[in-house]
py3Dmol code that shows the C-alpha trace and the ligand (Angstrom):
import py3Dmol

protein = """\
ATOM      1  CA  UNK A   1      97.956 -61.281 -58.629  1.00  0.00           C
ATOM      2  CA  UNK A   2      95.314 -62.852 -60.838  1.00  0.00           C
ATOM      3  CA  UNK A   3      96.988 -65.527 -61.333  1.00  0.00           C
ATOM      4  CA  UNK A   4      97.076 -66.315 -57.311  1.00  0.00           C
ATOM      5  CA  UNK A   5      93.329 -65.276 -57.042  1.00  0.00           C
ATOM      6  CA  UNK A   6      92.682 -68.037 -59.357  1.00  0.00           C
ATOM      7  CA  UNK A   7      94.898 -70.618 -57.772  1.00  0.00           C
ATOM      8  CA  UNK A   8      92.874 -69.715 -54.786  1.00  0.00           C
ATOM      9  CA  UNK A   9      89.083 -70.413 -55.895  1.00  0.00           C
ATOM     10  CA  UNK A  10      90.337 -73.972 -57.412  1.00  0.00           C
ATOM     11  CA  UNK A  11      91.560 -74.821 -54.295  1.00  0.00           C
ATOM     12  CA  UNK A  12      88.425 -74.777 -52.702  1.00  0.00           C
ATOM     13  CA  UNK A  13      86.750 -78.046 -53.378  1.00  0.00           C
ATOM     14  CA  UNK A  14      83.234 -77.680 -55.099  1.00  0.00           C
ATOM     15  CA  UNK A  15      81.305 -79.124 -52.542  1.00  0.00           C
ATOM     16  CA  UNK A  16      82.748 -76.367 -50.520  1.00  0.00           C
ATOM     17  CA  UNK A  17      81.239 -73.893 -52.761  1.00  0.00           C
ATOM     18  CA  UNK A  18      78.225 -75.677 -53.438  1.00  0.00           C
ATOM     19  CA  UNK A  19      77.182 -75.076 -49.684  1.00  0.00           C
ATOM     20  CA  UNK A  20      78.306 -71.852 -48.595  1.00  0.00           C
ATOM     21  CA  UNK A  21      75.751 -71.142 -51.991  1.00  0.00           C
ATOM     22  CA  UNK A  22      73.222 -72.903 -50.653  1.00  0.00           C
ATOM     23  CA  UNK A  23      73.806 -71.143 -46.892  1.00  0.00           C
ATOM     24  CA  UNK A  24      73.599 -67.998 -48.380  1.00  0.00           C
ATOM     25  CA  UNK A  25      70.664 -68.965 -50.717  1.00  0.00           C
ATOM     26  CA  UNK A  26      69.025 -70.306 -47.501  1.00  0.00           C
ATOM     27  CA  UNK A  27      69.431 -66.642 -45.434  1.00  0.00           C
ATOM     28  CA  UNK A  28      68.307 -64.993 -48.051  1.00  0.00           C
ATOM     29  CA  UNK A  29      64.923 -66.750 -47.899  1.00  0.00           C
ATOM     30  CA  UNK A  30      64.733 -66.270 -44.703  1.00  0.00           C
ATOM     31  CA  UNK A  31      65.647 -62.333 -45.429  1.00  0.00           C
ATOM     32  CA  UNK A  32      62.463 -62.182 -47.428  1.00  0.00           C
ATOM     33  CA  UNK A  33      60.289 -64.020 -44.827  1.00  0.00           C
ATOM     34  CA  UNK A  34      60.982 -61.946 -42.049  1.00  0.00           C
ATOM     35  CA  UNK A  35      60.571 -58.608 -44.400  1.00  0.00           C
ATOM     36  CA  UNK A  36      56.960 -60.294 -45.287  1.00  0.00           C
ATOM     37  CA  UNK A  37      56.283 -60.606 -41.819  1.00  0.00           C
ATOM     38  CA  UNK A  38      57.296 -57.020 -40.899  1.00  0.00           C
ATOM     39  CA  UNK A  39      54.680 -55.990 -43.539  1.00  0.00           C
ATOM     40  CA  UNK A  40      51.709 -58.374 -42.565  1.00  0.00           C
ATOM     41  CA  UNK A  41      52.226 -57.374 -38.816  1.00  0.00           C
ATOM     42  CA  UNK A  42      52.313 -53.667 -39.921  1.00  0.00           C
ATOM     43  CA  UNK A  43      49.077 -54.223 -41.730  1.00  0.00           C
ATOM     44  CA  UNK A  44      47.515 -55.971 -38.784  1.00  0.00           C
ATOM     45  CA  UNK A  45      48.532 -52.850 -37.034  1.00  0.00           C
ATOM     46  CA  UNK A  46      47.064 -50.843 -39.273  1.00  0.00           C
ATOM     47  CA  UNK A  47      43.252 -52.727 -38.959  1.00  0.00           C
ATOM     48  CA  UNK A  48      43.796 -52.569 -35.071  1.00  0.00           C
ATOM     49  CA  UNK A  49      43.935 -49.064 -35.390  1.00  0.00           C
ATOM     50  CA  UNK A  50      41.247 -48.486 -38.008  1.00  0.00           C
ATOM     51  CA  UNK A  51      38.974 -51.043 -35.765  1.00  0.00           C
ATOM     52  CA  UNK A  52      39.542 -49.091 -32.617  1.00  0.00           C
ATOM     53  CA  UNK A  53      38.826 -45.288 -34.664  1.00  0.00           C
ATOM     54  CA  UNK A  54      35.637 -47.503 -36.392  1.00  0.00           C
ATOM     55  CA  UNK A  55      34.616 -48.004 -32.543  1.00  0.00           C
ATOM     56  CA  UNK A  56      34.887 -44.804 -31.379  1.00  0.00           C
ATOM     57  CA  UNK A  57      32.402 -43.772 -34.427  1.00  0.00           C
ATOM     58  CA  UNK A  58      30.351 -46.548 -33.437  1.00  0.00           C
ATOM     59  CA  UNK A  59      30.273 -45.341 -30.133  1.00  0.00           C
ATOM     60  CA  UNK A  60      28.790 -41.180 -31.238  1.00  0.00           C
ATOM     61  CA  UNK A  61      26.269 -43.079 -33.782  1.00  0.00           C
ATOM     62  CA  UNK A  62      24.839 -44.821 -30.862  1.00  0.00           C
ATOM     63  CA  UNK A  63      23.997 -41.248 -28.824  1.00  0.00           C
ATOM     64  CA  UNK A  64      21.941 -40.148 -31.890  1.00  0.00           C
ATOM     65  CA  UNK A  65      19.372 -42.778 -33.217  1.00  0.00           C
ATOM     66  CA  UNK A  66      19.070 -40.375 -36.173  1.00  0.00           C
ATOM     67  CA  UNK A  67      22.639 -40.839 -37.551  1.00  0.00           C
ATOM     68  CA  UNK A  68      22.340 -44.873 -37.223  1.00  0.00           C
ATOM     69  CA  UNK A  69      24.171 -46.439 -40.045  1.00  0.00           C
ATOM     70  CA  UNK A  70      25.237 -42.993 -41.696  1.00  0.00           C
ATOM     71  CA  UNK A  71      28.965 -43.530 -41.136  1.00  0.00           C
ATOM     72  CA  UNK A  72      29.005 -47.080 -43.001  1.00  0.00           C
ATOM     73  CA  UNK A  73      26.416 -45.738 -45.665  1.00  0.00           C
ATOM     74  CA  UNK A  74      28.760 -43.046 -46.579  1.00  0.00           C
ATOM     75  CA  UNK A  75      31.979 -45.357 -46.063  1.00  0.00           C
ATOM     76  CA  UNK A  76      30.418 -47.772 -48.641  1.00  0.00           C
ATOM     77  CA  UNK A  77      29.037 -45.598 -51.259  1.00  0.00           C
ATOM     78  CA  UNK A  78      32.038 -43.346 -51.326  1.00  0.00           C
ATOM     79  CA  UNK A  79      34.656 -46.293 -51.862  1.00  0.00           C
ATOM     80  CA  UNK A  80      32.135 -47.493 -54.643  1.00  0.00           C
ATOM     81  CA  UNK A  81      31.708 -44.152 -56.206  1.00  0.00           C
ATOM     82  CA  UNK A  82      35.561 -43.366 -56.008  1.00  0.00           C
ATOM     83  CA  UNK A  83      36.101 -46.794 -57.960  1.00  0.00           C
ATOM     84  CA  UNK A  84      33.529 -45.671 -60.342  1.00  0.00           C
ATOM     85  CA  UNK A  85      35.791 -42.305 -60.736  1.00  0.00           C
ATOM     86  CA  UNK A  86      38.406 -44.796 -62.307  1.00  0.00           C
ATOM     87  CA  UNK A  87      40.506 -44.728 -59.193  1.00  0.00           C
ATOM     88  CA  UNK A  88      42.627 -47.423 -58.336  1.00  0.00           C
ATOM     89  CA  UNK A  89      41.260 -50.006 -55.299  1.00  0.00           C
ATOM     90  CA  UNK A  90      43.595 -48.625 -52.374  1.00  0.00           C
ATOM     91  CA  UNK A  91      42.749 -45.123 -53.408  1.00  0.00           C
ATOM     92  CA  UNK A  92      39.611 -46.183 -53.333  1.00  0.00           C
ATOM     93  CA  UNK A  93      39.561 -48.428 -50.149  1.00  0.00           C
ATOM     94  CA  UNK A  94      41.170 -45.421 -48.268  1.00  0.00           C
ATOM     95  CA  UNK A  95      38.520 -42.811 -49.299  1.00  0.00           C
ATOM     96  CA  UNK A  96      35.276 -44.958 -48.475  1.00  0.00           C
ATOM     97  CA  UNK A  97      37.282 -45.811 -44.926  1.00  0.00           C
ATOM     98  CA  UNK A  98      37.555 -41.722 -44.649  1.00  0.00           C
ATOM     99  CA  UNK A  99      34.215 -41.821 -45.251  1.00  0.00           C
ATOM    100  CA  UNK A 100      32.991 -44.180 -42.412  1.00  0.00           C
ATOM    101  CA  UNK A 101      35.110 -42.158 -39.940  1.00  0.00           C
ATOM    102  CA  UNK A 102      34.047 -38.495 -41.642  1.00  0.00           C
ATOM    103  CA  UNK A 103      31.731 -37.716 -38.641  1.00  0.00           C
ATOM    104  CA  UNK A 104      34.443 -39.026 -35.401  1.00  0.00           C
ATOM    105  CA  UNK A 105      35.121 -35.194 -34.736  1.00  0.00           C
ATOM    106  CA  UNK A 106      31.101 -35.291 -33.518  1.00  0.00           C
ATOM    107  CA  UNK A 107      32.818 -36.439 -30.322  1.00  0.00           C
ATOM    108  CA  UNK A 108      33.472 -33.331 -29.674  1.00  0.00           C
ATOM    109  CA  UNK A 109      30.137 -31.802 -30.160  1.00  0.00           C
ATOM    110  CA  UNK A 110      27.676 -31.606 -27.014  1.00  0.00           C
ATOM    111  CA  UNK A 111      24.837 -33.935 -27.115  1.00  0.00           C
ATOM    112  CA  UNK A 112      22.462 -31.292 -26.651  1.00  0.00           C
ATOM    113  CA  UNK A 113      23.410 -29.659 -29.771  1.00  0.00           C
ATOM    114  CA  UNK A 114      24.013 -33.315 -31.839  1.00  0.00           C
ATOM    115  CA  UNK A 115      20.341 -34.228 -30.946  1.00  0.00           C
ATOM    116  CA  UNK A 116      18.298 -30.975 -31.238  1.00  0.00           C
ATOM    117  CA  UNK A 117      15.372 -31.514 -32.835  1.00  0.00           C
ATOM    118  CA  UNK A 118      14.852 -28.445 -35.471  1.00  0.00           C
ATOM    119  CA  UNK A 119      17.786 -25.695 -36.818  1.00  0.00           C
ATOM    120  CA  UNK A 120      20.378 -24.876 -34.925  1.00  0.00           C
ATOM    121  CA  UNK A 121      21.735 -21.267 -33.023  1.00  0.00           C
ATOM    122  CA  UNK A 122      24.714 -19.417 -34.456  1.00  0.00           C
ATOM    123  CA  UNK A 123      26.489 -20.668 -31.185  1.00  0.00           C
ATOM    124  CA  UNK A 124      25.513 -23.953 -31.828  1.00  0.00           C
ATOM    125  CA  UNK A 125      26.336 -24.291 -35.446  1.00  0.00           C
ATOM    126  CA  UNK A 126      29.743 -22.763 -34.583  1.00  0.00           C
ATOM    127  CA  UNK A 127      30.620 -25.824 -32.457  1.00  0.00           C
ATOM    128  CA  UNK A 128      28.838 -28.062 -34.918  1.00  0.00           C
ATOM    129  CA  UNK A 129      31.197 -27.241 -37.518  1.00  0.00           C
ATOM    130  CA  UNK A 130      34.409 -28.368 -35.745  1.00  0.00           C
ATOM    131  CA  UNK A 131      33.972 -31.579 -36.307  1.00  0.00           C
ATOM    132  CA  UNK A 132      36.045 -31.932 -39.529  1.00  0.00           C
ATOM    133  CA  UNK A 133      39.196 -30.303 -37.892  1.00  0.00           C
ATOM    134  CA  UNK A 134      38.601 -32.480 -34.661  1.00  0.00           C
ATOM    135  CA  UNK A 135      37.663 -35.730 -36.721  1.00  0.00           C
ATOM    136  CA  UNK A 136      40.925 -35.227 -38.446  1.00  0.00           C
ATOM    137  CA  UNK A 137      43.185 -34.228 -35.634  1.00  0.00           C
ATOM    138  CA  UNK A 138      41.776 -37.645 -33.742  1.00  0.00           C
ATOM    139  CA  UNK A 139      43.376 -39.368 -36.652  1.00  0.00           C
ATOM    140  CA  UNK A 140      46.490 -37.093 -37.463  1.00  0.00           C
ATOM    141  CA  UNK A 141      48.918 -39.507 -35.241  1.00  0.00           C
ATOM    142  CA  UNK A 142      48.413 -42.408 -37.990  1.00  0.00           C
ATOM    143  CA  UNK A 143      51.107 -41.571 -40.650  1.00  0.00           C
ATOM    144  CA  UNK A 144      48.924 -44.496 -42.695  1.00  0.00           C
ATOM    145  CA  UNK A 145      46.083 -42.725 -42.713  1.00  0.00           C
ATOM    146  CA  UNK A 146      47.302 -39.054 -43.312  1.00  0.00           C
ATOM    147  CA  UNK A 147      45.086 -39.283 -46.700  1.00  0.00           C
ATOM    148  CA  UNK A 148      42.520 -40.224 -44.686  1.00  0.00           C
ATOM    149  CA  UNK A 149      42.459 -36.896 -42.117  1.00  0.00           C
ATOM    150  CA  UNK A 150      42.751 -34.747 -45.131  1.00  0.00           C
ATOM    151  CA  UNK A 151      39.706 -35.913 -46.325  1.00  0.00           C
ATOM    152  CA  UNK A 152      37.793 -36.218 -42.671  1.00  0.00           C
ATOM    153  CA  UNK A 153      39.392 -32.141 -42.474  1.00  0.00           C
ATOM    154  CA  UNK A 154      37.485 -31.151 -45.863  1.00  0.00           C
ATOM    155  CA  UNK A 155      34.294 -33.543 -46.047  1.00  0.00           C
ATOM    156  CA  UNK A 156      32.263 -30.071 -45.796  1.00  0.00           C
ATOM    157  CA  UNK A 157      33.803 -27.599 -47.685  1.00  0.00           C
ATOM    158  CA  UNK A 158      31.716 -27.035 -50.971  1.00  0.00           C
ATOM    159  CA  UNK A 159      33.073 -26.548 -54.506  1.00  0.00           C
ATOM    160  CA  UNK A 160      31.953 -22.916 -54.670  1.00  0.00           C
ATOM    161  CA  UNK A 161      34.034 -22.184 -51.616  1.00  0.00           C
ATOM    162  CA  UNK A 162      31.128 -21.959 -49.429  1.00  0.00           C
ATOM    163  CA  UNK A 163      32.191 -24.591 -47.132  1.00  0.00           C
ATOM    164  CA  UNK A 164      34.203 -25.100 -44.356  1.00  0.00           C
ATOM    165  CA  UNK A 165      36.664 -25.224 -42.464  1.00  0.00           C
ATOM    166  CA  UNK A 166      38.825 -23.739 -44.928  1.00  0.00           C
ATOM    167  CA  UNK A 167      36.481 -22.172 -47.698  1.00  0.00           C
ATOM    168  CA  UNK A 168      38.131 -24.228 -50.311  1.00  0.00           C
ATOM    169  CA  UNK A 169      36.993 -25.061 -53.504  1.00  0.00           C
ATOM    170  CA  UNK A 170      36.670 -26.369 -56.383  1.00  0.00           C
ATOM    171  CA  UNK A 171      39.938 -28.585 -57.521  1.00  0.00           C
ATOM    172  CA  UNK A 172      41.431 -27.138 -54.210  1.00  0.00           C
ATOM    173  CA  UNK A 173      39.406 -29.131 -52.496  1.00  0.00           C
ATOM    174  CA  UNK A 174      40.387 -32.645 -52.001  1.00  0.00           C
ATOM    175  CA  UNK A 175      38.962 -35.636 -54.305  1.00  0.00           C
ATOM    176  CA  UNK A 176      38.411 -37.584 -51.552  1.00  0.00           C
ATOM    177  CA  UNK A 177      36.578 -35.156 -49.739  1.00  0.00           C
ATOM    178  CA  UNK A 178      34.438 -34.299 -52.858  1.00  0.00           C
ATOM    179  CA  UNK A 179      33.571 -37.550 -53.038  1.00  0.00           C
ATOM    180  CA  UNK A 180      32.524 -38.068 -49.130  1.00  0.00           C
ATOM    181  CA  UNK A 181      30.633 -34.951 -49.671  1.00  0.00           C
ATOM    182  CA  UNK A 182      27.772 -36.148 -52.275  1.00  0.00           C
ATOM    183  CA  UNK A 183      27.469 -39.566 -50.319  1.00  0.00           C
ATOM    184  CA  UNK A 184      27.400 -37.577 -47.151  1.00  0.00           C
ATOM    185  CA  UNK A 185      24.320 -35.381 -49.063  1.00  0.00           C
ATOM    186  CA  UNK A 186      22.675 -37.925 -50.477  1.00  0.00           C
ATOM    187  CA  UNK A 187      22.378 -39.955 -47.154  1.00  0.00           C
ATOM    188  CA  UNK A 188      21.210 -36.900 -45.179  1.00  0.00           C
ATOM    189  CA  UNK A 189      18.601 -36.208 -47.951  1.00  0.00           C
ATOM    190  CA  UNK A 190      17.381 -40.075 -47.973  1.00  0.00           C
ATOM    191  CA  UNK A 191      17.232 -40.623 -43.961  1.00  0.00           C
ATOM    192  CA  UNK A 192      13.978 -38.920 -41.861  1.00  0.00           C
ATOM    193  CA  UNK A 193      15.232 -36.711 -39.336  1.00  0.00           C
ATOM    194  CA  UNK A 194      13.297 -35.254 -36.505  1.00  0.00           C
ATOM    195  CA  UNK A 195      12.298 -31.935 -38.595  1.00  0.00           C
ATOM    196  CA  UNK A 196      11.878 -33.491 -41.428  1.00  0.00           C
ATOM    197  CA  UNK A 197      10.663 -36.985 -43.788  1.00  0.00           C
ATOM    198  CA  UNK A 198      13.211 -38.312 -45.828  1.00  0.00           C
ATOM    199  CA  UNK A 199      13.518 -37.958 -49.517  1.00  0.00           C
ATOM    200  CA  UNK A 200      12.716 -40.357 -52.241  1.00  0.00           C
ATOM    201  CA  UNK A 201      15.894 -41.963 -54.065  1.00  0.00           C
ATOM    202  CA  UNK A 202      14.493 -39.535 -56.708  1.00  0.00           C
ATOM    203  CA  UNK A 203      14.278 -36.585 -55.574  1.00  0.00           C
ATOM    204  CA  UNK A 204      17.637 -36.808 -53.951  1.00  0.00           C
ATOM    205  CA  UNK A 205      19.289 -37.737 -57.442  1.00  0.00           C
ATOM    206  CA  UNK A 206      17.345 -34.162 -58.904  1.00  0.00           C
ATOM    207  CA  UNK A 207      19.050 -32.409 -55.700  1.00  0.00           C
ATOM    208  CA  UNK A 208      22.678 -33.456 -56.443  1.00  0.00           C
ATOM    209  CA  UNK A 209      21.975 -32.710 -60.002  1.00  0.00           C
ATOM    210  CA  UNK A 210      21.029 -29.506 -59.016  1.00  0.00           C
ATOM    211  CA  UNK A 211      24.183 -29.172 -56.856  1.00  0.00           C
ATOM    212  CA  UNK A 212      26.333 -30.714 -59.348  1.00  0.00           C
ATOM    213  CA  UNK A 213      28.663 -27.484 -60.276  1.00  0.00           C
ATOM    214  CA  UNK A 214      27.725 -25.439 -57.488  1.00  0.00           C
ATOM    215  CA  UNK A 215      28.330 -27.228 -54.281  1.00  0.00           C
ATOM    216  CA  UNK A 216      29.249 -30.089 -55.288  1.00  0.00           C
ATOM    217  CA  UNK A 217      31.769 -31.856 -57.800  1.00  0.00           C
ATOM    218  CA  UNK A 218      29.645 -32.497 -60.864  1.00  0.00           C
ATOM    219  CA  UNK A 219      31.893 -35.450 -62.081  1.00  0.00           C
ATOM    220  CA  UNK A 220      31.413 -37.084 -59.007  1.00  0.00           C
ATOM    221  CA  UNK A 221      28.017 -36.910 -58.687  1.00  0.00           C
ATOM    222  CA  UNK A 222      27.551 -38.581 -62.081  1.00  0.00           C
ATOM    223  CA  UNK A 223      29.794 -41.586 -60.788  1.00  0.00           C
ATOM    224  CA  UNK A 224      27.796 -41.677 -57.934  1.00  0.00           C
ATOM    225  CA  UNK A 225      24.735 -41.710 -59.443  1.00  0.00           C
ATOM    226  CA  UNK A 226      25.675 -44.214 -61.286  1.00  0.00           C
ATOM    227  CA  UNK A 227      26.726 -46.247 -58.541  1.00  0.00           C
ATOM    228  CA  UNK A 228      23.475 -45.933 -56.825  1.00  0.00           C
ATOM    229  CA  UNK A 229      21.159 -46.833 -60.207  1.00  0.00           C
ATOM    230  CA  UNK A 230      23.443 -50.863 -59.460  1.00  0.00           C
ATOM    231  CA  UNK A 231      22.482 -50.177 -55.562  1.00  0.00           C
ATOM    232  CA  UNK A 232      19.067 -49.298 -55.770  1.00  0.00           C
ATOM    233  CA  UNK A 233      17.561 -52.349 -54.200  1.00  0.00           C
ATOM    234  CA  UNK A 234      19.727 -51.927 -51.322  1.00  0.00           C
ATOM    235  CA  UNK A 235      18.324 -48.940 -50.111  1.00  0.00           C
ATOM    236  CA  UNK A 236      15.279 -49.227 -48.232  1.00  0.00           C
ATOM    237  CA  UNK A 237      13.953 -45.367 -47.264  1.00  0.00           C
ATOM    238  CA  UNK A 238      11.339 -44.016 -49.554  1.00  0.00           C
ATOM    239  CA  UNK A 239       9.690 -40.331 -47.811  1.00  0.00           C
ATOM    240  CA  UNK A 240       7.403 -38.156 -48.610  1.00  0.00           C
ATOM    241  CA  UNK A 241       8.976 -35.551 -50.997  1.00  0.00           C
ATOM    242  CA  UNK A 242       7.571 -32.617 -48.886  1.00  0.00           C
ATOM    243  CA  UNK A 243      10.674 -31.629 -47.261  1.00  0.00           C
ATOM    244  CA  UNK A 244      13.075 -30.796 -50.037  1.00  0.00           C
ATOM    245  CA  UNK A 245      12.749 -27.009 -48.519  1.00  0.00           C
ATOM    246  CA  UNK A 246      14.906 -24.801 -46.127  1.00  0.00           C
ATOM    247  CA  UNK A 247      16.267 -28.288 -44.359  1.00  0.00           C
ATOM    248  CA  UNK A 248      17.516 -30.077 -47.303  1.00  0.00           C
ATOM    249  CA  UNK A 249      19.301 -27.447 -48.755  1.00  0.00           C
ATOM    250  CA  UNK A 250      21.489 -27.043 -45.742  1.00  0.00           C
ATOM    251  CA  UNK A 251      21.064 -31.038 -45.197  1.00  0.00           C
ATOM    252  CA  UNK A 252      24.280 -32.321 -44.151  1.00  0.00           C
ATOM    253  CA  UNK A 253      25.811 -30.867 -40.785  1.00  0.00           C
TER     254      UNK A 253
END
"""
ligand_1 = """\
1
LIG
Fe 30.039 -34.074 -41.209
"""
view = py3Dmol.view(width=600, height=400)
view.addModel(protein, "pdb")
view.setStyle({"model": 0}, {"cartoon": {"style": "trace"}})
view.addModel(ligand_1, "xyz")
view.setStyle({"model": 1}, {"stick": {}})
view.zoomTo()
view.show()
């Protein structure tokens, strides 16, 4: 049987051989080139999607001249303060892109109660505070970003448990969303709103020390921190510190 198996392979010539290798050499190139452009299409996919949720965020900042620039604030400093934690870039790059679209379940909330000027009812707070289930259930069809609407879900639940929408806390709480959280704080401290001036880069740093431990993750505040001391130039606001009362301890809805 061997024997006839062998007579068999040297009776195909070598040139024979020598290009049924190549053929097969050849699909198999071609194998991997298709399979690399499955995965750049799926990635271009992917920023469609993220573009088109990025618009729609775009879209509620531009109702409330107030929250301006919040979304990419808190998209940029949480990425940087997540790499600061140590975690690797796409962890990273997925967090501070949870963070830009933290606030898309605002949709949801009337403009009457998203631009009142002063606190808010018990009525009103109560629909205020759906906006991390709704942000996340606008971007729960995006297997991709399923991370992502875990983190939108918890960006205001607070380490002692005092948060919502779930009351979690401490390491029950998401890193991603503890992370959102202090940029999400330190922004609201460091922009004016209509009841109040905005904070000094200062006193916003002695207000998330303060919080570090209690509402918020005290780890993360000392990356972020840090990140902030290499970003200081960037960030123009400077207020009176006046307000750091009743509004900035509740400062981020
Ligand atoms: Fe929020």
């Amino acid at each position: 049987m061997r024997d006839g198996l062998a007579r068999e392979l040297t009776a195909v010539p070598a040139d024979d051989l020598a290009m049924a290798y190549r053929r097969l050499n050849a699909s198999y190139q071609q194998t991997l080139r298709y399979a690399e452009d499955v995965r750049r299409l799926y990635q271009q996919v992917q920023r469609s999607v993220y573009q088109s949720l990025l618009g729609l965020a775009n879209a509620l900042e531009a109702k409330d001249a107030y929250t301006r620039g919040h979304s990419e604030r808190v998209g940029a400093w949480s990425g940087q303060a997540a790499l600061a934690l140590g975690l690797a870039r796409e962890e990273a790059e997925l967090i501070g892109q949870a963070g830009l679209l933290h606030d898309l379940g605002k949709i949801g909330v009337p403009e009457a109660v998203l631009r009142k000027r002063g606190p808010l009812e018990e009525d009103e707070w109560t629909q205020m505070r759906r906006h991390p289930v709704v942000g996340a259930q606008i971007v729960a069809p995006f297997e991709f970003f399923a991370a992502g609407a875990i983190t939108i879900r918890h960006h205001h639940e607070r380490l002692d448990g005092s948060g919502y929408p779930d009351g979690l806390a401490g390491a029950a709480i998401p890193l991603g969303a503890r992370v959102v959280a202090v940029a999400d704080v330190y922004d609201a401290l460091t922009s004016a709103r209509p009841y109040r001036a905005a904070l000094t880069h200062a006193a916003a740093v002695e207000h998330l020390h303060a919080e570090a431990g209690r509402t918020l993750d005290g780890a993360v505040v000392v990356a972020f921190v840090e990140t902030m001391r290499g970003l200081r130039e960037e960030v123009p606001r400077v207020g009176a510190r006046a307000a750091l009362s009743g509004a900035a301890a509740a400062p981020a809805r």
